[in-house]
C-alpha positions as CSV (number, residue, x, y, z in Angstrom):
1,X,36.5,232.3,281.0
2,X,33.3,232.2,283.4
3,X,35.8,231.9,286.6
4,X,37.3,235.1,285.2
5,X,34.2,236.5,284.7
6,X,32.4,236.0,287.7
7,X,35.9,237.3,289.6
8,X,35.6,240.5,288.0
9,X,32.5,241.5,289.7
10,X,32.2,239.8,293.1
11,X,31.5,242.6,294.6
12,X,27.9,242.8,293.2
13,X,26.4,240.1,294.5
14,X,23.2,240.4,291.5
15,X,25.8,240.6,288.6
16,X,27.6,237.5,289.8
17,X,23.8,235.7,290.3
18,X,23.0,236.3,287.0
19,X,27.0,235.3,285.9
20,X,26.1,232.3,287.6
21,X,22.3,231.6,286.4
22,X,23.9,232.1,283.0
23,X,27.0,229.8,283.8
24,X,24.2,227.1,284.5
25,X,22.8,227.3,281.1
26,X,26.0,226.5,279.9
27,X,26.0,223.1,281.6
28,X,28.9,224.6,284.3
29,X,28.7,223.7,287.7
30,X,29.9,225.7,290.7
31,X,31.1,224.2,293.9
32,X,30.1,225.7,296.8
33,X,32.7,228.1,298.9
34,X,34.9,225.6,301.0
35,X,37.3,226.6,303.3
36,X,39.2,224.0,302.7
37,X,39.6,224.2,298.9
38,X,38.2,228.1,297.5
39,X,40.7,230.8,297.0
40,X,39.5,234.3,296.9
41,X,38.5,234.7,292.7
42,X,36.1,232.0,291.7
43,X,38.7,229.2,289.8
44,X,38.0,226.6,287.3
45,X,38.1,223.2,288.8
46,X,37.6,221.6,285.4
47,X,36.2,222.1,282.0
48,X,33.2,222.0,283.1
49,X,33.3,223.2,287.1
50,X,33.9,226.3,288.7
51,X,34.3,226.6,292.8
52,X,33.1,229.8,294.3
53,X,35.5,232.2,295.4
54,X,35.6,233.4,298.9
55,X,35.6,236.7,298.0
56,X,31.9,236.5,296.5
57,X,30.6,236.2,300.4
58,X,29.3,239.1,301.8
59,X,31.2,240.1,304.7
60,X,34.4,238.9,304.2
61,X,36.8,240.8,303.5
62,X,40.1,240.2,301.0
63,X,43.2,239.9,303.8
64,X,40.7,237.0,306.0
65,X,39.4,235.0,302.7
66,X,43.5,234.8,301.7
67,X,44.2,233.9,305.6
68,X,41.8,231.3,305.1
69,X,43.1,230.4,301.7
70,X,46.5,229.8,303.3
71,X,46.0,228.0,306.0
């Protein structure tokens, strides 16, 4: 539910901070972006563990965050 949320508003970068201060609260924990492992929405890992989607980070757009997902 908090991956979900969080991808619904990654373009405003204080909504998801306080999506993510309040996702803390909650015991989650969020992975840092990797280039390696995000996709573009923020996805639950886990239960408990949510990485951070590339499309949260400022200045990158949707078509190079998927290139990057894909390769």
């Amino acid at each position: 539910f908090m991956a979900a949320t969080l991808s619904s508003d990654m373009e405003k970068t204080d909504k998801v901070v306080t999506f993510l201060d309040e996702s803390r609260a909650l015991g989650l924990s969020t992975l840092a972006p990797d280039v390696n492992q995000s996709a573009w929405m923020f996805v639950a890992v886990d239960a408990r563990t949510i990485r951070h989607g590339l499309g949260a980070l400022k200045g990158v757009g949707r078509a190079v965050s998927e290139a990057i997902a894909d390769e």
